[in-house]
Every structure is written in C-alpha cells, then in structure tokens.
C-alpha positions in Angstrom: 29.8 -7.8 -0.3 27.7 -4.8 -1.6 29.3 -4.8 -5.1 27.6 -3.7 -7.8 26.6 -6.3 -9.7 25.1 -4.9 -12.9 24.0 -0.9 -14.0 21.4 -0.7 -16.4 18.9 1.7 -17.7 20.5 4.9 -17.1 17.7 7.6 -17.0 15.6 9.4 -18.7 13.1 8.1 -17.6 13.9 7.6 -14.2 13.3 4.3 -12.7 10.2 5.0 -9.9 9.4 1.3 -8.8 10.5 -1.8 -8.8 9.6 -5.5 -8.0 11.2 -9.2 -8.8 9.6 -11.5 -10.2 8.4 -14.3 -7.7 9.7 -17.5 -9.7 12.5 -16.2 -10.9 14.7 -13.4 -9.9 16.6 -13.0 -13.0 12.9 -10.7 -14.1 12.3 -7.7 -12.4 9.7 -5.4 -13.3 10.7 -1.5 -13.5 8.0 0.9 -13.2 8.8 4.1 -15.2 8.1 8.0 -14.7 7.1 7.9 -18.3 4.4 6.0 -17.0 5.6 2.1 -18.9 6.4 -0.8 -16.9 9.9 -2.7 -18.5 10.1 -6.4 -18.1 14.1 -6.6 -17.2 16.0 -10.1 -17.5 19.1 -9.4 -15.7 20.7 -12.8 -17.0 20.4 -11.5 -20.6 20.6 -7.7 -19.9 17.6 -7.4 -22.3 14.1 -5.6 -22.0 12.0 -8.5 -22.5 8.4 -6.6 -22.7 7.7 -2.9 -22.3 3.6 -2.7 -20.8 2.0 0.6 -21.3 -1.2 1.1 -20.0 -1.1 4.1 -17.3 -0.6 7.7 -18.6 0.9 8.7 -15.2 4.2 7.5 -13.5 4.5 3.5 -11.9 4.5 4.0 -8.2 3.2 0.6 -7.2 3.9 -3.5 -8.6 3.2 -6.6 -7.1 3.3 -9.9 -8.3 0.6 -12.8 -7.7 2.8 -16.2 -7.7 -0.8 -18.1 -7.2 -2.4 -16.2 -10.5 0.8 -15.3 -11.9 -0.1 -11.7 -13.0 1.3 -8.4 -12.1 -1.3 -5.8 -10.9 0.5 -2.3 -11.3 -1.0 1.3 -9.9 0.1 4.7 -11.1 -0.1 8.4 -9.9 -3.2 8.2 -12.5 -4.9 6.4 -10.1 -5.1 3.7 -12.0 -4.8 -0.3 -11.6 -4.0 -2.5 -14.2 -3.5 -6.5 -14.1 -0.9 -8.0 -16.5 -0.7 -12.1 -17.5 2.9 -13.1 -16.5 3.0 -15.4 -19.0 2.6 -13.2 -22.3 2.5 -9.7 -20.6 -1.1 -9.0 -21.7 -3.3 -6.8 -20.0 -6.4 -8.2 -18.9 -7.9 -5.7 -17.1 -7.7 -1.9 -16.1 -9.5 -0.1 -13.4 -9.6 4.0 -12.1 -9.7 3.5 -8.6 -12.7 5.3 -7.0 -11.6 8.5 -5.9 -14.8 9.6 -2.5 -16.8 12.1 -4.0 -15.9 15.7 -2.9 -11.6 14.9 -3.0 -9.1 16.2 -5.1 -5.7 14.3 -5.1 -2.4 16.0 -5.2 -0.6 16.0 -8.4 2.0 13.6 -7.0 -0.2 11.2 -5.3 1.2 7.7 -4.7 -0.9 4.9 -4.8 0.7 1.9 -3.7 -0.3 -2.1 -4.2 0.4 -4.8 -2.1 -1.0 -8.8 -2.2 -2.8 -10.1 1.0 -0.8 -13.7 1.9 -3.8 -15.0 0.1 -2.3 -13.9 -3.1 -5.6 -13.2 -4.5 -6.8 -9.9 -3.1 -4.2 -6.7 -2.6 -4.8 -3.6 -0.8 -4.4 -0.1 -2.7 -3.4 2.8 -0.4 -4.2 6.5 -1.8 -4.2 9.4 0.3 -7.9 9.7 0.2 -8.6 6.2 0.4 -7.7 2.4 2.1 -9.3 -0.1 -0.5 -8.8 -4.0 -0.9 -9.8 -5.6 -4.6 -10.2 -9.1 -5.6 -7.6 -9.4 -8.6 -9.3 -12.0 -11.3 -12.7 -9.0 -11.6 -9.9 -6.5 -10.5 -13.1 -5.4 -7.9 -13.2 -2.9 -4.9 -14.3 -5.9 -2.2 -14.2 -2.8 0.6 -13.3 0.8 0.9 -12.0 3.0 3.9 -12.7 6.6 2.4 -10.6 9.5 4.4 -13.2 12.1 5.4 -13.0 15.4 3.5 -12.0 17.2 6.7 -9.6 15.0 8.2 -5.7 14.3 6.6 -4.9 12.4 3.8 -3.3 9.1 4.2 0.7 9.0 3.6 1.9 5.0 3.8 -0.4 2.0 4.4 0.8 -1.4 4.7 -0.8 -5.2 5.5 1.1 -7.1 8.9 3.3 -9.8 8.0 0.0 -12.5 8.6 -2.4 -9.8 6.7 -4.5 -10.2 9.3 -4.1 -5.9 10.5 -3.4 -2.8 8.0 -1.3 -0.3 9.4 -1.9 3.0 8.3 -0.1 6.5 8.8 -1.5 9.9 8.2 -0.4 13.4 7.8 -1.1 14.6 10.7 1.1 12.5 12.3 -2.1 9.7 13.5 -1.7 6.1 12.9 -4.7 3.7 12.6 -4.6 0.1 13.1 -7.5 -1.7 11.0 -8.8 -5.1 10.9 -7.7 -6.2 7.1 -11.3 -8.4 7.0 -13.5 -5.5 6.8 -11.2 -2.5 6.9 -12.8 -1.2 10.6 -10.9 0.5 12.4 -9.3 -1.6 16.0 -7.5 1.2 17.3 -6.0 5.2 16.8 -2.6 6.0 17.9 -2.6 9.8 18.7 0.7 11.7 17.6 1.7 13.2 21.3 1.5 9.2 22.1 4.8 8.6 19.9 6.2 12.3 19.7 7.4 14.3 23.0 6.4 17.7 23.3 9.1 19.6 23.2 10.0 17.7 20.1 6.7 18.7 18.3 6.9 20.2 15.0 3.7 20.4 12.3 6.0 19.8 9.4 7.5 16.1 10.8 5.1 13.7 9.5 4.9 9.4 8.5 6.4 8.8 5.5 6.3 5.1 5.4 5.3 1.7 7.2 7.1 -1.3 7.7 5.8 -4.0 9.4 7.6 -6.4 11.3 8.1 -9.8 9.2 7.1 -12.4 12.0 5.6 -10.4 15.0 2.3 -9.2 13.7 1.4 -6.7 16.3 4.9 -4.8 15.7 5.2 -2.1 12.9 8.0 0.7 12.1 7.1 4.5 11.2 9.7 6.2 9.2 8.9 10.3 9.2 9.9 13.1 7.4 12.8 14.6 9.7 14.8 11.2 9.4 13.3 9.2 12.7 12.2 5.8 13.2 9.8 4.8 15.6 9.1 1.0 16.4 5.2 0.5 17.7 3.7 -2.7 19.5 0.8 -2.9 21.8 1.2 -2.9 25.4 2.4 -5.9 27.1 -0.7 -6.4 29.3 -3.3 -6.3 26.2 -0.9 -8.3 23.4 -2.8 -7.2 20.3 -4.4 -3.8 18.8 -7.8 -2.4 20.1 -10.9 -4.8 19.9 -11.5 -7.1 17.1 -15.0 -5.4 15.3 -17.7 -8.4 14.8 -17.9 -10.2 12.1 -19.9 -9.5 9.2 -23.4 -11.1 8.0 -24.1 -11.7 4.6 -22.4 -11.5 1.5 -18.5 -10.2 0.8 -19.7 -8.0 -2.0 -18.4 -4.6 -2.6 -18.8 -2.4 0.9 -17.9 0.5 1.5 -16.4 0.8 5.3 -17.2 3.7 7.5 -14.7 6.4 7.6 -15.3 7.8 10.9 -13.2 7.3 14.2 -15.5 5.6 17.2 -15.5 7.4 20.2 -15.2 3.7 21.8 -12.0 2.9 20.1 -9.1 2.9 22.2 -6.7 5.4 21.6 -2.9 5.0 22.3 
C-alpha cells in the first residue's frame, strides 16, 4: 500500500545508511553522518545500542547471518566488525589506501558479503578489495592506477561469482570475484551514442540482476539506466583468468588492463 508505517529519528544527524537485520526485521541498523551506527528495534521504537567506532560518516553495513556480526565501513576508510549478539566491536581496520592516492573528502566506501557469508568485498574509489571477516584481512586487492579514474560503484553478481565495477570515466570492468582479474572492459562509446556524449554523465551505481548473473544495471548521473548482458553468441563476460597456485594469502591483483582482454 505504500503507507508509512513508522517516522523515527528525525535529523540531526542525518541518517546515511541503512541495513536490516537478517533474523529479524524488527532491527535495523542506521549508519549516522555523525559517524555512530544506532541499533533500531522498530517493534519497540527504541535505540537498542548506539556503536561508535568510525570518526567519519557510515556509508556502508552488512550483516553476516553465518557469523552473526555486522562489518560497517565509513568515509574514514575504515572497517569495523561488530558481535550481533552484544554489539561489541571485535575488530577495526584502515583499509589500505595504494601508495601515491589521495581520496576525496566524500569518498564512499561501500561493503557487501560474498553468498559465502564469510568474505565481503570493499569498494573505494581507489581501490576493489575482498577481506576474510573473522581476521578482518585484505585476502586480494584491485588498486586503481594513479593515472586512470577512480572507481564510483562496485557490486558482486547475484551468484558472487563476477564483480561489476563502474568508473568515472564512464568504463565498466567485469572481474572474476576469485582473484579480482579482470574478464572483460566495457568502453563508454559501447553503451553511450555519440551525439549523446557528455564528460560530466558518469555511473553512479550498480545493480546486478538477482538471478541472471551475467545481467547488471548502470544508473548515471544524468538520470539514465542502462541494462548490460553479454552477447547472445558468447553467454558470459570475457575469458575466465586461470586459476591460481599456491596459497589464498593476502595478494595484491594487478591493476593494469590486458591488451588481450576483450573489450565491449
């Protein structure tokens, strides 16, 4: 029906992220501009817990229903892990900014779980990275080069197999989630007619479809939507990269483009 069902917490501060609860969707957890996180039960209409931890605003959550913890990222650049069970923190971690970048003042840094529940990816505009949450540990790192555009929205496909990543220059890069190599480049005159070209319309955001994991959406700055799959004759994004040998400690991918990658 679209009713309102409840109001609550009128700002200041402003409300910058949310994300319910997994088990039960009376608690929702409220990222803050004042940088806390408020533990909400709707039921109740009461502030069960109020985390601080970041010193920057909340502009990611996500909630682990196999480790029951909340892993929360700010525009500080930082990732913490909370217990869902007493709202503890049990661990913090800067993320690893690539030597040689600034980040903007207003830099989002998103989280989201793999379907493994165990490992999330962390999207920054300098950087693609995937941690293991229990050692909150960088497992592998996709730096942006110093010269090339900073990353805008980054999100897993719906079987977490892919990452699909959008830029400001208007590219998007598909990348295997395993290993974070890249499977394929999607030029921007491949999406955006000519005549229609404008330096200031850029990706804002990534959606990807929630059972066909080949098929993403592109929101951009001027309002449009764009819906992306590969072509019919190949099914699937680039060529898989091999696998890897050895162990799955920390890695740190390589952040150039192949020449031999196929571009779209």
């Amino acid at each position: 029906t679209f009713k309102t069902m409840a109001t609550f917490m009128p700002p200041p501060p402003a409300a910058t992220f949310l994300a319910f609860h997994p088990q039960d969707n009376n608690i929702i957890a409220i990222g803050m501009d004042d940088s806390t996180i408020q533990i909400y039960n709707v039921r109740v209409d009461e502030v069960k817990s109020k985390l601080k931890g970041h010193s920057k605003r909340i502009t990611g959550l996500a909630f682990s229903n196999v480790l029951n913890v909340l892993v929360s990222s700010g525009a500080d650049a930082q990732l913490c892990v909370w217990n869902t069970d007493g709202w503890e923190k049990q661990k913090s971690k800067v993320l690893q900014i690539p030597q040689g970048r600034s980040t903007g003042a207003f830099s989002d840094t998103p989280v989201q779980f793999h379907q493994d529940q165990v490992h999330f990816l962390v999207v920054h505009e300098t950087q693609l990275a995937i941690y293991e949450t229990t050692k909150l540990e960088c497992m592998k790192q996709w730096p942006v080069r110093e010269s090339s555009a900073p990353i805008t929205h980054a999100t897993f496909s719906c079987d977490s197999q892919l990452i699909y990543a959008s830029f400001m220059d208007a590219t998007i890069c598909v990348f295997s989630s395993a290993n974070l190599r890249l499977r394929c480049r999607v030029s921007p005159s491949a999406y955006f007619p000519a005549s229609l070209s404008n330096p200031n319309v850029h990706p804002l955001v990534i959606a990807a479809h929630p059972q066909e994991s080949n098929m993403f959406a592109v929101g951009l700055s001027d309002g449009g939507v764009h819906i992306f799959e590969p072509l019919e004759s190949e099914g699937k994004w680039g060529v898989a990269p091999p696998p890897e040998n050895g162990s799955a400690s920390a890695v740190t991918a390589t952040p150039s483009v192949p020449s031999d990658q196929p571009q779209r």
